[in-house]
N, C-alpha and C positions, 0 to 999 in steps of 0.2 A: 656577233656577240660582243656587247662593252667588255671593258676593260678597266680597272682602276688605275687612275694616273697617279705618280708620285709627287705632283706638283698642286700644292694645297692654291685655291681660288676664291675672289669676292667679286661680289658685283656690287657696283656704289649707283645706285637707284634712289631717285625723291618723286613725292607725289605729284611734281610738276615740273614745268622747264621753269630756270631761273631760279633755283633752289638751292645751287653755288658747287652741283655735281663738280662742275671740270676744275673746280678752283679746289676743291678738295682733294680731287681725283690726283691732281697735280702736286698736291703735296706731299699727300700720303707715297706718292709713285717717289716722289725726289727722298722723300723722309728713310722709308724702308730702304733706297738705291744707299744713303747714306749709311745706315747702318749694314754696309755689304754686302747685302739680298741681292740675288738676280734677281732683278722683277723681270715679269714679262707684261706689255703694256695690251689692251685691248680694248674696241670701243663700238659699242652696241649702233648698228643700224647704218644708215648712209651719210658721212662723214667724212672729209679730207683731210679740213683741219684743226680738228681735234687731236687727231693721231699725232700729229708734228709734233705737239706740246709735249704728247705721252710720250715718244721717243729722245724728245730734248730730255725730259726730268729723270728719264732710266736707262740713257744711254743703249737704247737698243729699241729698232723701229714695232710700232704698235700698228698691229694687227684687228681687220673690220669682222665683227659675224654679225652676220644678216638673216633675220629668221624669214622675212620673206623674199628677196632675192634670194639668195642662196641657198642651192640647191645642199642636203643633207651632210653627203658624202664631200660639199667643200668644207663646210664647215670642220666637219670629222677634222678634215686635215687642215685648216688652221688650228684648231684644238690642239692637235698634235707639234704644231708647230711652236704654240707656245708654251707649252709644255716639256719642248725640248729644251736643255742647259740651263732649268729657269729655277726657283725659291719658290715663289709665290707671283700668281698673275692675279692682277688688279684690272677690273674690267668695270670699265662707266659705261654706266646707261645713257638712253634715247629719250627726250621727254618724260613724262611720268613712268610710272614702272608701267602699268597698263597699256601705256596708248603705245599705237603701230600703226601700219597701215589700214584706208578706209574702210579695208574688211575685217577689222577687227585681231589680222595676226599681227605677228613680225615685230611684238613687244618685247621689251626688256625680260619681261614676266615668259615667256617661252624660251628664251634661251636661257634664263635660271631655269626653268625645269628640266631644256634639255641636257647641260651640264650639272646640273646638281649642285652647281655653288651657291654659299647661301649670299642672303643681300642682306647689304650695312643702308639701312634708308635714313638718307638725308632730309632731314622737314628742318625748312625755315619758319621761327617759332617766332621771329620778327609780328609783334603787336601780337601776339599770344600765349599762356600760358598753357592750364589745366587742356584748356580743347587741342593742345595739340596730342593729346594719351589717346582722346576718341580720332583722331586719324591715324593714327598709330595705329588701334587697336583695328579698326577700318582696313589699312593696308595688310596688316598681320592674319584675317581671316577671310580673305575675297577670293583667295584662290587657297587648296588644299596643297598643289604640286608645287611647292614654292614655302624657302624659307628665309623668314625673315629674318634675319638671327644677333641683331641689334641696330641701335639708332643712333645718330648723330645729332644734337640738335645743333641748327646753325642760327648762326648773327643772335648771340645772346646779347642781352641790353646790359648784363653787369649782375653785382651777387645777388640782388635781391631776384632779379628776375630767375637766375639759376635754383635759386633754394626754391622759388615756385615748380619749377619745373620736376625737379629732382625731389619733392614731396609729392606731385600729381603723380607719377611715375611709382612711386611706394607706394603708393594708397589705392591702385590697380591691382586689379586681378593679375595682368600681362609680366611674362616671365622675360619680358625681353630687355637685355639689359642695355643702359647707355652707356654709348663706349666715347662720348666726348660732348661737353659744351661749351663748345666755338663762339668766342665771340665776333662781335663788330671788326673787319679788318677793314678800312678804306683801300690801304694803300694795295689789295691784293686782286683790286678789278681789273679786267685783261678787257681791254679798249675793243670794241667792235665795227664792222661795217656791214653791209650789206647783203654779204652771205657768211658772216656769221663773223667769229673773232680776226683781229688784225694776227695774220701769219706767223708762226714763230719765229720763220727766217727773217722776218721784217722786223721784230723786237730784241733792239742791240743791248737790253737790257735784262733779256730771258734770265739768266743765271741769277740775277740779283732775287729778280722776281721767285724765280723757284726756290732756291734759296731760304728767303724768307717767309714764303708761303711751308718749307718742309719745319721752321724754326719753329711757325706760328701751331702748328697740327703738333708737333712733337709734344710741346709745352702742355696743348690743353685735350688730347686724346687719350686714349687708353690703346697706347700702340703692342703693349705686351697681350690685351685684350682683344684686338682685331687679328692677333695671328692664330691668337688660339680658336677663335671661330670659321677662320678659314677652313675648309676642307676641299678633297682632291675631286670631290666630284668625278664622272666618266666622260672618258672620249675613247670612241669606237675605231676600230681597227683601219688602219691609215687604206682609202681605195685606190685599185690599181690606175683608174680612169682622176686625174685629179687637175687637168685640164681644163679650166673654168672658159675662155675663149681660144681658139686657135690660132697662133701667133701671125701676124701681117705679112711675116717675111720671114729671112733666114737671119739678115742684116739689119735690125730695126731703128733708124737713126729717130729716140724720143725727145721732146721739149722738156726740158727742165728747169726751170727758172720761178721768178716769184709768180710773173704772168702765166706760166704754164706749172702749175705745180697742182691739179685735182688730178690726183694717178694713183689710184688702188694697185699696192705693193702686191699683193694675190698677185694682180693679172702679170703684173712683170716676172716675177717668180716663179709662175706657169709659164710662159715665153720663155723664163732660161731654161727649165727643166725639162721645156719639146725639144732642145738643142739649140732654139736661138741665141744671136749675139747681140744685146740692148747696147746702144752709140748713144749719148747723152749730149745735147747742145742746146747752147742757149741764144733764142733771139732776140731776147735784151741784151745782150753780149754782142746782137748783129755775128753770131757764128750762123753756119745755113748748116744745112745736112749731109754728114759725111759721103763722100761721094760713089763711096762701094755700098753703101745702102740702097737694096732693093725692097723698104718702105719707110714711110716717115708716120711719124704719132703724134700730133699735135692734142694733147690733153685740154683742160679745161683749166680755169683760172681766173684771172682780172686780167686780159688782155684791154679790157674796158680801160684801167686806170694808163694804162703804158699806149695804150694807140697811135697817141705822136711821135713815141718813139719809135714803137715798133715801122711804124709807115715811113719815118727816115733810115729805118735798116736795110739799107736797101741789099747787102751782101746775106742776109735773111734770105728777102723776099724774092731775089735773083734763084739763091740756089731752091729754093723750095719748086719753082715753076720749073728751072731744070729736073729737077728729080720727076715731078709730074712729066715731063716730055719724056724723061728716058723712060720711060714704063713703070717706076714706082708706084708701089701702092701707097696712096695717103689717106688718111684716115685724121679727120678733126672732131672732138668732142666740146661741146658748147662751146666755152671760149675760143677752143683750137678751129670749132667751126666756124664761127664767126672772122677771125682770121685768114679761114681761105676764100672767103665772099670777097665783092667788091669793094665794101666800104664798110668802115665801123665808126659811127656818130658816138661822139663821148655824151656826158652827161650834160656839158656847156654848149649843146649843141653844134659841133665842129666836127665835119665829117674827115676821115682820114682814111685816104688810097690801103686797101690791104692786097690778099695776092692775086686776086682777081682769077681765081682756078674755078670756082663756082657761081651762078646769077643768084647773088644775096647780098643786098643791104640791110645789116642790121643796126641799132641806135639803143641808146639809155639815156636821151636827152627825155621821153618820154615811159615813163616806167611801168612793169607790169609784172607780178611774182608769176611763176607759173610754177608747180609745185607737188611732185608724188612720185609715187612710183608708178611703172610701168612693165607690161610686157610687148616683146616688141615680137615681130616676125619679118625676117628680111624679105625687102620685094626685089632688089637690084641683082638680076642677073651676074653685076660684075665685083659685088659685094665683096670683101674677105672671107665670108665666111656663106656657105651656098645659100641660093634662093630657097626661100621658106624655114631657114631657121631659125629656133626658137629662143630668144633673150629673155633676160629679167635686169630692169634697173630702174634709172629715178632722171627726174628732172628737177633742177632746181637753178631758175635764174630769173632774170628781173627783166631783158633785153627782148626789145619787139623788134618785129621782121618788117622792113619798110619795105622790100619790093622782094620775089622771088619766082626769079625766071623758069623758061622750059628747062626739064630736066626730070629724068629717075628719080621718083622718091624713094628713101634710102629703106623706112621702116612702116610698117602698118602699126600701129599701137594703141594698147585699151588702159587703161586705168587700175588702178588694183579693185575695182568690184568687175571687171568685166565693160562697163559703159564707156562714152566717150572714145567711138573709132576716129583714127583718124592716120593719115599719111605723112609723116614727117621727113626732115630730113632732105639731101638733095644726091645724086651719085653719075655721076660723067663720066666715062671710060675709069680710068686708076684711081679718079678720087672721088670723095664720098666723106659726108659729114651730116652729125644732127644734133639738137641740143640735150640728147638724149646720152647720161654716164651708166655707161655698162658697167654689169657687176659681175652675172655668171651666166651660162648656159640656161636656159626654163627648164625644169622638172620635165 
């Protein structure tokens, strides 16, 4: 049976990507941190890094829920988590509110139902006036379980286009109020690449940046007006089984660096709380794997950008093969898998020695997105986690597999409609890698 939480909640959803969600999301999170709210940070759907920002601007790590990964009872207990020590949790949306996965769940718009918080929609009104009231009014009546419970408009052109805006709005039927018109910011764009925004630990000018973006939201929002529409919404009673994967080891020496940094905070959090010990090292740093570690985690990242250096680490890639010899379990995900292949071709076509633990060459001299989510079922007998069980996660990289020798495939994997089987992944005795980022347990 739910429960009402203490802890009032928004979901910052627009009717599309590119709408200026995270640049908002990010203000408002620094804006309210400012005025000495706990926030609690959180970010709809399969996202690394996004959450960094959230956590950089509210001083405390931001939390993923997943409506189609994640199984019910995890979410429960992220719910709960931040909801713990917290004021108000601010949560940004995935793409438009609607869209999700290809089968139509795992929207923004389903975790507002399942929490109950209402959503502040972001519409960029950029080259429109009056027609932005009819998508408004559009988003405001598409779904019954779901409240919209005010709007933003973003990148306003200046007073005349606001008095349009804020006359089309009065001269509607719609009860729903604006709580801010934002103008034009140039200076508040957050630079991109290839899988999405440049890193926060890689922007030595994060603080200015937040900062300004909390100055710029304070000024022209109705911040005393998004609290009062917040509400606490329900989160259901924390489960006993909260376990999303079962930890590699006892000793888990993880990657943590800018090259290794796609690691859902869940699954590490589940790992301490079965009693493991998480060892943190860096192989940009050329540190290898602490040597009482009996597993290593090589997460995902841009090993892509760092390849030269990585392949002159050689106190890396020495101790990584040691651990592989003493019977650690190793475990690479995309990036981290690519890494323990033979070879990693950069984008300038320059191949460079990686740890040579698995037959795979991969490259980005030549590009290709490959992109969804997935359910996976373990094939490898010597897996982490036993043959035939059941995953939920995503794939998202750009890097093609130039050769891939004998070996164990790691995963059988379908698509989220069910289509497209296929065998990924590779697994030799202790180690085992795919480009495949796990999230939770399958239902």
């Amino acid at each position: 049976m739910s429960v009402t939480s203490r802890t009032p909640g928004l979901i910052l959803a627009a009717p599309a990507s590119g709408s200026g969600k995270t640049t908002i999301s990010l203000a408002l999170m620094r804006a309210f941190h400012r005025q000495g709210l706990r926030v609690a940070p959180a970010k709809i759907g399969p996202d690394y890094i996004d959450p960094r920002f959230h956590s950089a601007a509210c001083r405390r790590q931001s939390l993923s829920l997943d409506a189609w990964a994640m199984r019910p009872e995890t979410r429960a207990t992220l719910r709960a988590a931040l909801c713990q020590d917290s004021d108000l949790i601010i949560t940004e949306g995935v793409m438009g509110l609607f869209d999700g996965a290809a089968d139509g769940s795992g929207s923004t718009a389903d975790i507002a139902a399942e929490t109950g918080w209402p959503i502040i929609l972001i519409v960029d009104v950029a080259g429109q006036a009056a027609s932005a009231i009819a998508t408004l009014r559009g988003f405001a009546t598409h779904r019954s379980d779901i409240q919209i419970a005010g709007v933003l408009f973003n990148r306003v052109g200046g007073d005349r286009h606001h008095h349009l805006l804020k006359q089309a709005l009065a001269d509607s039927d719609l009860s729903i109020p604006c709580l801010g018109y934002l103008p034009r910011e140039a200076g508040l764009t957050l630079k991109s690449r290839h899988l999405g925004l440049v890193q926060a630990q890689e922007r030595t000018d994060l603080e200015a940046i937040l900062n300004r973006a909390a100055d710029w939201v304070t000024k022209h929002a109705d911040m005393e007006g998004l609290r009062r529409v917040a509400q606490s919404g329900t989160v259901a009673p924390t489960p006993t089984d909260t376990i999303c994967l079962p930890p590699l080891g006892q000793r888990i020496a993880v990657a943590q660096d800018t090259a290794f940094a796609f690691c859902y905070p869940h699954l590490l959090t589940a790992w301490r709380q079965a009693g493991a010990d998480i060892l943190p090292f860096s192989p940009l740093a050329n540190e290898a794997p602490t040597a009482d570690a009996d597993a290593v985690y090589l997460p995902g990242g841009y090993p892509e950008l760092h390849a030269g250096q990585l392949a002159r680490n050689q106190h890396f890639l020495t101790g990584l093969r040691d651990a592989a010899g003493r019977g650690c379990c190793i475990f690479g995900e995309c990036g981290g898998y690519m890494v323990l292949g033979e070879s990693l071709t950069d984008a300038d076509g320059t191949p460079h020695q990686m740890a040579g633990l698995l037959p795979l060459r991969t490259s980005f001299a030549s590009r290709r997105l490959h992109l969804g989510y997935r359910r996976a079922s373990v094939l490898s007998d010597s897996a982490p986690w036993g043959k035939g069980t059941q995953l939920a996660g995503h794939e998202f990289h750009y890097a093609t597999t130039q050769y891939e020798g004998a070996a164990q495939p790691l995963f059988q994997v379908q698509d989220a409609l069910g289509e497209n089987a296929a065998a990924i992944g590779l697994s030799i005795g202790n180690v085992c890698g795919s480009f495949l980022h796990l999230i939770d347990r399958a239902s």
